[in-house]
N, C-alpha and C positions, 0 to 999 in steps of 0.2 A: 645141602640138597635134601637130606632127611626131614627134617624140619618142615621142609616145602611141600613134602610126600604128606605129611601132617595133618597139613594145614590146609591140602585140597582135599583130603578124603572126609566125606559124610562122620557123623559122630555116628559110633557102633560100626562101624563098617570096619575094612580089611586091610593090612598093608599084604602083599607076599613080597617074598625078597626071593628069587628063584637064583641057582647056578652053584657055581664052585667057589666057596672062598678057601684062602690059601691063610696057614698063620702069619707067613707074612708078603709083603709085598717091596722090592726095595726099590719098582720104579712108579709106587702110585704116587700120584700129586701132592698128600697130605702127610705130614711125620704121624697121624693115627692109624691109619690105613697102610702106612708104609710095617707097621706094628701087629698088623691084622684086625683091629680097630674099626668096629663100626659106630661111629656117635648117634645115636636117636638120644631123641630128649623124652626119656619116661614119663614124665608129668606130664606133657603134652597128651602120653597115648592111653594113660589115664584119666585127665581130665576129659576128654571123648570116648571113652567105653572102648577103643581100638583093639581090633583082634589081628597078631603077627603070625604070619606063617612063614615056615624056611621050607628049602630042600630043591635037588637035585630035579 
């Protein structure tokens, strides 16, 4: 899903990731995520000038 966030946003533009993440998760869907694991792919959000923001 990350990847897809990616790949629809404008180059230079924005991801936010807003909420509460937990270290871990043992009923999420993925063994990364179940880890507390977010996978973005870096190159990606470098190769478009991507600006990340978190929080609450």
């Amino acid at each position: 899903m990350s990847e897809a966030l990616i790949r629809v946003t404008r180059p230079t533009g924005g991801l936010g990731i807003p909420g509460l993440y937990v270290p871990q998760d043992p009923g999420a869907p993925d063994p990364h995520a179940k880890e507390g694991y977010l996978m973005l792919p870096f190159g990606k959000l470098f190769e478009k000038g991507l600006t990340v923001g978190t929080g609450q």
